[in-house]
C-alpha positions as CSV (number, residue, x, y, z in Angstrom):
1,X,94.1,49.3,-20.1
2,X,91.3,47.3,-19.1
3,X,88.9,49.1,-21.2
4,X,91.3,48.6,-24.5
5,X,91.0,44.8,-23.6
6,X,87.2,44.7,-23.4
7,X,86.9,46.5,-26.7
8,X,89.2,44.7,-28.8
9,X,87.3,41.6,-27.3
10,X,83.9,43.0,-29.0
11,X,85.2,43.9,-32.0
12,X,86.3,40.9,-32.6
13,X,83.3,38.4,-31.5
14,X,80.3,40.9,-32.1
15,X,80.6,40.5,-35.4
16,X,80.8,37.1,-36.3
17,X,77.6,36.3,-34.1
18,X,75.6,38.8,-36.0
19,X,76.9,36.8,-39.6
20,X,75.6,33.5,-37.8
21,X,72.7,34.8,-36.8
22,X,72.2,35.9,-40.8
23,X,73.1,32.3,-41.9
24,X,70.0,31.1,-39.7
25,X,67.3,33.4,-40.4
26,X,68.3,33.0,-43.9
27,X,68.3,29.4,-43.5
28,X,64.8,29.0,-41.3
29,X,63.4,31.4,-44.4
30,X,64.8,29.1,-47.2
31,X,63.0,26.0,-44.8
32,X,59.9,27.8,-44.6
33,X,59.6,28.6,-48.2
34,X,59.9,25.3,-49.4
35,X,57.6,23.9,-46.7
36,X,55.3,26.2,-47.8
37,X,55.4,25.6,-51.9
38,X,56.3,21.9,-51.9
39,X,54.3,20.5,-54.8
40,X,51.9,17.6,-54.0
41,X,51.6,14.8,-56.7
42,X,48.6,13.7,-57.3
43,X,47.9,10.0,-58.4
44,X,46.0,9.4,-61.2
45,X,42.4,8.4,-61.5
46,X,42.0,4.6,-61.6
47,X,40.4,2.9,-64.9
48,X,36.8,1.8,-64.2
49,X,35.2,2.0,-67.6
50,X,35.9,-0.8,-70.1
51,X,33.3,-1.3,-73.3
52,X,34.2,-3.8,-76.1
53,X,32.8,-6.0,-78.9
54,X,33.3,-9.0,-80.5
55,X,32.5,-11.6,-82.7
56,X,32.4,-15.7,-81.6
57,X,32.7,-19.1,-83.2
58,X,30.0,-22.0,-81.7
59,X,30.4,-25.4,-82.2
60,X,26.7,-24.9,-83.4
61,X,27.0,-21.2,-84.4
62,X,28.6,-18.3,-84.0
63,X,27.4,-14.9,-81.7
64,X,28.1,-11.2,-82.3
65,X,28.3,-9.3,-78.9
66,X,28.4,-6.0,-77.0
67,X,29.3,-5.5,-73.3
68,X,29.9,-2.7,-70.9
69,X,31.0,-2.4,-67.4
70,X,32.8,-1.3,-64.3
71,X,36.0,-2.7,-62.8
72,X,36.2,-3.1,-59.4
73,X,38.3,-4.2,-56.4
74,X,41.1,-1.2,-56.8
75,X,43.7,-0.7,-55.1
76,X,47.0,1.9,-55.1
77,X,49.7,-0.7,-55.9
78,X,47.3,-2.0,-59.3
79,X,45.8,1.0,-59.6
80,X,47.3,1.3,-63.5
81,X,46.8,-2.4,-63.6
82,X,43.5,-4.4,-65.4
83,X,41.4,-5.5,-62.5
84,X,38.4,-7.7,-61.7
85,X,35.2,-6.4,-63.8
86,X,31.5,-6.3,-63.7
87,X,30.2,-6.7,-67.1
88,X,26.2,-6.3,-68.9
89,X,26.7,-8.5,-71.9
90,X,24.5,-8.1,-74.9
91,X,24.7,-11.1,-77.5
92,X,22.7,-12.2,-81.0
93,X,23.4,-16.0,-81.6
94,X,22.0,-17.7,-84.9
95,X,22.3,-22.2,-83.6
96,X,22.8,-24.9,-86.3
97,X,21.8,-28.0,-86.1
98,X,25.0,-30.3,-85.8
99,X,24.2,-32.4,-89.2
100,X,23.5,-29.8,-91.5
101,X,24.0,-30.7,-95.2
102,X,24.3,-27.6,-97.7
103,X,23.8,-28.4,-101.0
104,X,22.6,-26.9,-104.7
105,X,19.5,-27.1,-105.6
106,X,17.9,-28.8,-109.2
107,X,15.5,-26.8,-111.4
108,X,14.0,-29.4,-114.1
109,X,16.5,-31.8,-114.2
110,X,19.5,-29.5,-113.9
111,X,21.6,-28.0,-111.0
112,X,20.4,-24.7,-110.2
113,X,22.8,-22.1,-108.8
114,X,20.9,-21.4,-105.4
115,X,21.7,-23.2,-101.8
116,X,19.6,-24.7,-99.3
117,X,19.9,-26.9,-96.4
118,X,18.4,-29.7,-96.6
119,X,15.6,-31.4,-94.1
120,X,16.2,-27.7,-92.3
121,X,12.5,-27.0,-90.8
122,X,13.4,-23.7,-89.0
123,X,16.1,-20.7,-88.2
124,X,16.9,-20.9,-84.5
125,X,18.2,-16.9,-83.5
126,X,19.0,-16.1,-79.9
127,X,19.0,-12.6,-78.0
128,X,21.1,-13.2,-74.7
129,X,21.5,-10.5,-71.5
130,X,23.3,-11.5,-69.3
131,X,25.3,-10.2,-66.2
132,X,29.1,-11.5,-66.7
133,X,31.8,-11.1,-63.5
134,X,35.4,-11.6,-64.5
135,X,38.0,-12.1,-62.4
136,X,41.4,-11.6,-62.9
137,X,43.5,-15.0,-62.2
138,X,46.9,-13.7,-62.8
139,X,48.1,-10.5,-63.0
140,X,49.5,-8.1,-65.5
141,X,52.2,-5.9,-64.0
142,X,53.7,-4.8,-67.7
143,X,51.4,-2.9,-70.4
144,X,52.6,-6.0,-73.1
145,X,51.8,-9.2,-71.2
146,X,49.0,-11.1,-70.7
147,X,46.4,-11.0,-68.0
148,X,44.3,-14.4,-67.3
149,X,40.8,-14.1,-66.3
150,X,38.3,-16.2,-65.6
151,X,34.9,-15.7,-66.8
152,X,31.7,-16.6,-65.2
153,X,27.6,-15.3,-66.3
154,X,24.2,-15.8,-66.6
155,X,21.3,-14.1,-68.0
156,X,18.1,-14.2,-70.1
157,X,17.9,-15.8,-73.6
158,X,15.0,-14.7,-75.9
159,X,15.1,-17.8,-78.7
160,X,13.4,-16.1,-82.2
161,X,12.4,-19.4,-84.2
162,X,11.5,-18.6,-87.8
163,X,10.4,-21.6,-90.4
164,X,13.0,-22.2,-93.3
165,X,11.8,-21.6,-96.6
166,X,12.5,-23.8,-99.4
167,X,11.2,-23.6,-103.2
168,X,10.1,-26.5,-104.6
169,X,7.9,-28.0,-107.0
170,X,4.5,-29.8,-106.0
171,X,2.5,-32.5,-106.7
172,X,1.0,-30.4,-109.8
173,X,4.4,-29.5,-110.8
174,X,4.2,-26.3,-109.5
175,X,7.0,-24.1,-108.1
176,X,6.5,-22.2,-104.8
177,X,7.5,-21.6,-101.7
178,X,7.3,-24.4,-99.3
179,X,7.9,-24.7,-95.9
180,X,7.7,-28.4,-93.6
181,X,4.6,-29.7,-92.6
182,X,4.1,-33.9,-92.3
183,X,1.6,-33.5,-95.5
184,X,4.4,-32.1,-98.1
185,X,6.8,-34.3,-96.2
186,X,7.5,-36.7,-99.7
187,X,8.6,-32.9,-101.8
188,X,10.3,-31.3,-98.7
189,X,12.4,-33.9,-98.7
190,X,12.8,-34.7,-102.3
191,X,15.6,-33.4,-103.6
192,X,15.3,-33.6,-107.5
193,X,12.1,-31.0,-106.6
194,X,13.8,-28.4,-104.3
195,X,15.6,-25.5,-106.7
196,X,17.0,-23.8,-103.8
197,X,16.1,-21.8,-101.0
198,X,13.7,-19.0,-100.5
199,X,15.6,-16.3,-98.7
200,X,16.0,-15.4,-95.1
201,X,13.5,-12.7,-95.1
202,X,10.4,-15.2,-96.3
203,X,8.3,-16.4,-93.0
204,X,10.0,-13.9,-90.8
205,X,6.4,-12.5,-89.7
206,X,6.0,-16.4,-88.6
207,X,8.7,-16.0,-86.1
208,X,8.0,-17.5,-82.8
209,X,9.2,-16.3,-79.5
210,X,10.3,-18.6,-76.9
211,X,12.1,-17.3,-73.6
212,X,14.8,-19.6,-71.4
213,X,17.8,-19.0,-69.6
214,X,21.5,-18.7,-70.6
215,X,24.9,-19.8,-68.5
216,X,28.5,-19.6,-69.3
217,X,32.1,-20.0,-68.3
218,X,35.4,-19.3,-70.1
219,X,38.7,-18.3,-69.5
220,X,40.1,-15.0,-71.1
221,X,42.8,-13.4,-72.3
222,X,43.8,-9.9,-72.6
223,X,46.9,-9.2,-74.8
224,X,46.7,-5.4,-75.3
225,X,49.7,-3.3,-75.4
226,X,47.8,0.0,-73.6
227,X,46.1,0.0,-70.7
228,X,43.0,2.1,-72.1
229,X,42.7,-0.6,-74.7
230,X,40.8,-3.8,-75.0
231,X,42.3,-6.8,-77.1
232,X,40.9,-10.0,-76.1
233,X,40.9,-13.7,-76.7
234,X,38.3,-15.7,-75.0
235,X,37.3,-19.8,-74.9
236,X,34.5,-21.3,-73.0
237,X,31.4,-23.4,-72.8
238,X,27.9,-22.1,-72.7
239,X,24.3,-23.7,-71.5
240,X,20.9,-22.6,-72.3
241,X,17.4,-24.2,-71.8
242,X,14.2,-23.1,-73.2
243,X,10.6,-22.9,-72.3
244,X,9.7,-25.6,-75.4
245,X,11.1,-27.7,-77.5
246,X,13.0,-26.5,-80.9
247,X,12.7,-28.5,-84.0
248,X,15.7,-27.7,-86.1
249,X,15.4,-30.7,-88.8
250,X,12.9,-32.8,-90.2
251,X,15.3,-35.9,-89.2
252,X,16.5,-35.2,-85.9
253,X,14.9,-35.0,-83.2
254,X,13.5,-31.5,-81.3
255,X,15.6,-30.1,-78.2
256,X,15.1,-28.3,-75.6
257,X,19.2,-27.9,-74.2
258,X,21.8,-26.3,-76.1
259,X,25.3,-26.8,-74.9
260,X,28.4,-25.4,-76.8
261,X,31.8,-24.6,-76.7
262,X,33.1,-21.8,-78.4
263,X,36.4,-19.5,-78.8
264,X,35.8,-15.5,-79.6
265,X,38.1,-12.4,-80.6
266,X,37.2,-8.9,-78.9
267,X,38.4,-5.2,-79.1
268,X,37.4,-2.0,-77.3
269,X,38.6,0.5,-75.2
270,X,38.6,1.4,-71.3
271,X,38.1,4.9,-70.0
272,X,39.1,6.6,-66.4
């Protein structure tokens, strides 16, 4: 009787511990499966590259630029995010004198059709390259708003000063080109004599160069809807000096500072 008992017993129990133990080898396998084939995601490559350029409006001029650069200071919760940059900045500047007059010319007692400025003694053209840090003053945690950053740079400026060519009759009643010297002084200046000017290539092989030094500051704007583009207002002041003094009219006095203020538009795109 006893050994009826002890069988009925195992043939009850024996078989549901053999389905648990099933259920958890089955289970550790599932576990170890997925341990072994969990997918890692892999964060993106931060944006570092940006190149742009751009056109600005002086107060005594206007500059066409290039610049390239780095950004810097990255971290994982901006990572997607514009960031403080390091910039080379490339810029061609032609400078005005503040009192400029354009006006037609006369050609024997009647208005010709050709421009000059008048009492303008030379073209004043300036190659900048300078090293530009922005930083990033408030942030831009959406792709459509606006990131603030201010601007700070200096460099080299390599001023080009070409005389300014005007044609005009002499004292013999004779029409050529003329630029200012204190002899011609009384038709340089004459107005009824001048017939316009004589073209911006004429004198270039005169060109003088004359090195100085070029700072600026400015606050800017970036307004671009994607993060690998580059759409940009900017407004700022810039200084330069130079090694000699530039005579830009015959009735103003020569100068050796340049200060402006200016406000530029800029486009370009920024790589990972």
């Amino acid at each position: 009787m006893k050994n009826v008992f002890i069988t009925i017993l195992l043939f009850l129990f024996v078989p549901n511990f053999t389905v648990l133990a099933q259920q958890n080898a089955h289970t550790d396998s599932i576990s170890n499966t997925t341990s072994l084939y969990t997918p890692r995601v892999k964060k993106p490559k931060p944006i570092t590259k940006e190149r742009s350029v751009g056109l600005r409006l002086n107060s005594d001029g206007y500059t066409v630029f290039f610049e390239t650069g780095k950004s810097i200071g990255q971290d994982a919760k901006r990572i997607e995010n514009l960031h403080d940059t390091r910039l080379w900045q490339f810029e061609f500047s032609e400078k005005n004198a503040p009192k400029e007059l354009r006006m037609y010319g006369w050609d024997r007692d009647k208005q010709s059709d050709k421009k000059y400025v008048f009492a303008k003694t030379n073209s004043f053209y300036a190659l900048k390259f300078n090293y530009i840090y922005r930083k990033m003053i408030a942030g831009k945690p959406f792709a459509k708003t606006v990131s603030v950053h201010w601007v700070n740079g200096a460099g080299l400026a390599i001023g080009l000063l070409k005389p300014y060519y005007i044609n005009a009759y002499d004292g013999a009643g004779a029409l050529k080109p003329m630029k200012y010297t204190p002899e011609n002084a009384e038709y340089f200046l004459n107005t009824y004599r001048i017939t316009g000017s004589s073209g911006l290539i004429k004198g270039i092989g005169e060109t003088k160069i004359i090195p100085g030094l070029h700072l600026k500051t400015a606050l800017h704007f970036d307004y671009s809807k994607n993060k690998f583009w580059v759409t940009a207002i900017e407004t700022g002041a810039t200084a330069e000096i130079y090694t000699s003094k530039i005579e830009l009219m015959a009735n103003q006095k020569s100068q050796q500072y340049f200060f402006n203020v200016y406000a530029g538009f800029q486009f370009g795109n920024r790589r990972r």
